[in-house]
C-alpha beads as a LAMMPS data file, in Angstrom:
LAMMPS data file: protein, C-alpha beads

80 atoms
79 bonds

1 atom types
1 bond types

-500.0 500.0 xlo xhi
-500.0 500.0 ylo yhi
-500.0 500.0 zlo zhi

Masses

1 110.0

Atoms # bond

1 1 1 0.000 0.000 0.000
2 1 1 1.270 3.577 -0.469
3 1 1 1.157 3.820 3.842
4 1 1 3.357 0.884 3.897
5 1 1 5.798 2.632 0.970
6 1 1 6.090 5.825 2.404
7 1 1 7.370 4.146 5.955
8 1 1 10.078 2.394 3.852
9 1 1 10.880 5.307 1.804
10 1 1 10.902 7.326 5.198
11 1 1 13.128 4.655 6.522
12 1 1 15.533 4.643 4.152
13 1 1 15.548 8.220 3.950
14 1 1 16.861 7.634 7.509
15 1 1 19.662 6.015 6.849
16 1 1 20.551 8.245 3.812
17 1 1 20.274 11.376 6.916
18 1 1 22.799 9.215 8.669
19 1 1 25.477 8.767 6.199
20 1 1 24.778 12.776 5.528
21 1 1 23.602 12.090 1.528
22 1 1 21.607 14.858 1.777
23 1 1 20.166 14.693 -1.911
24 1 1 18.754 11.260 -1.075
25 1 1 16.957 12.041 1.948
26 1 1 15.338 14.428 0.016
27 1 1 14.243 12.283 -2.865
28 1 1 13.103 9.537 -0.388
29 1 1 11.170 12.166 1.685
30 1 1 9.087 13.451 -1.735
31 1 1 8.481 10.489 -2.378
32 1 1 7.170 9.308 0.444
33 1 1 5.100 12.379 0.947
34 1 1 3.879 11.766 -2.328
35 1 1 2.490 8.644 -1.255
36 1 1 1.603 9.776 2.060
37 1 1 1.304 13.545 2.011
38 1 1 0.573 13.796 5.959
39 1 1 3.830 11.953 6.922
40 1 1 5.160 13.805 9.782
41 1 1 8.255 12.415 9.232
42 1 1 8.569 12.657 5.572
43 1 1 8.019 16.418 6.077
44 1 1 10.677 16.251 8.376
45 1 1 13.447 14.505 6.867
46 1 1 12.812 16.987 3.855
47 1 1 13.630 19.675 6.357
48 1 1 16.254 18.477 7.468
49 1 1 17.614 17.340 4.289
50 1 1 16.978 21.162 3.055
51 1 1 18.641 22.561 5.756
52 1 1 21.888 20.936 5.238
53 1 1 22.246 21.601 1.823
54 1 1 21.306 25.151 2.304
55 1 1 17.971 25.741 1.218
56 1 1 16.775 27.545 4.319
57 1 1 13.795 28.960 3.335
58 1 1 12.004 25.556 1.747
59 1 1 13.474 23.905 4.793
60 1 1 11.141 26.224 7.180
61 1 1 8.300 25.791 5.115
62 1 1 8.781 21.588 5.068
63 1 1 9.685 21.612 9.125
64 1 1 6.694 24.141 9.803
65 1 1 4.354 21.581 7.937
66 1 1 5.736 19.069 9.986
67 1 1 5.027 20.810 12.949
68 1 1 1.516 21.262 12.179
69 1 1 1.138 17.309 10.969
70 1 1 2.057 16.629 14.289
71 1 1 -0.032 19.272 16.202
72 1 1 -3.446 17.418 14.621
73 1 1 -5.644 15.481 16.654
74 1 1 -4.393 12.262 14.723
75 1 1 -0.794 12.309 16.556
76 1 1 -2.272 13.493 20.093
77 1 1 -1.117 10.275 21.623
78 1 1 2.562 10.908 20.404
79 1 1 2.561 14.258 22.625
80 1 1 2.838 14.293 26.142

Bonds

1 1 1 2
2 1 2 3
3 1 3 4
4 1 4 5
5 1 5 6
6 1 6 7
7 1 7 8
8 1 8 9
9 1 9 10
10 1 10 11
11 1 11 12
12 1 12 13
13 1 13 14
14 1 14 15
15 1 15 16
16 1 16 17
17 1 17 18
18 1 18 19
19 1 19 20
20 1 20 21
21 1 21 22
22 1 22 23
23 1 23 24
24 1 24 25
25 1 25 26
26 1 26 27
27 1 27 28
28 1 28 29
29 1 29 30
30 1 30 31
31 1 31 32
32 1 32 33
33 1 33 34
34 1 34 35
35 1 35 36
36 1 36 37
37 1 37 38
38 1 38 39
39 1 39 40
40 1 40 41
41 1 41 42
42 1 42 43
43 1 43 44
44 1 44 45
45 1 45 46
46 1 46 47
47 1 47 48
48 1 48 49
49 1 49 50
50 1 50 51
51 1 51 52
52 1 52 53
53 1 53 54
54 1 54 55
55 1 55 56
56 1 56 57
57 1 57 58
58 1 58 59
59 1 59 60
60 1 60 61
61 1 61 62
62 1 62 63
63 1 63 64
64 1 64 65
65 1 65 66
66 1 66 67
67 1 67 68
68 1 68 69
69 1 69 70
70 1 70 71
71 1 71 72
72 1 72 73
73 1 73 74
74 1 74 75
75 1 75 76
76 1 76 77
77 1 77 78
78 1 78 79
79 1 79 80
């Protein structure tokens, strides 16, 4: 299913983050938000990913959607 794709993309996109290839944590994270475009952590790995190569602005706007994925009712029981 695309769920199921986007947490291997994600996943993956983890390990990309930490051998610092920055350009395939990006990829991975579109991807995966493009087959799960509320993935908190899709979002987030694209910030991050953004950030490091420099791209400061897009990487606000991707971490501040992340923020506000995780802020929904749907993730209350991941906030204490």
């Amino acid at each position: 299913s695309d769920k199921v794709l986007s947490q291997l993309l994600t996943n993956r996109a983890l390990c990309f983050q930490k051998l610092e290839v920055w350009d395939k944590v990006e990829d991975d994270a579109r991807k995966a938000m493009d087959k799960n475009g509320s993935s908190v952590k899709a979002h987030y790995l694209l910030g991050k990913a953004l950030l490091e190569i420099g791209r400061v602005e897009d990487a606000r706007a991707a971490l501040l959607k992340s923020m506000s994925l995780s802020s929904s009712p749907e993730f209350k029981s991941y906030r204490r």
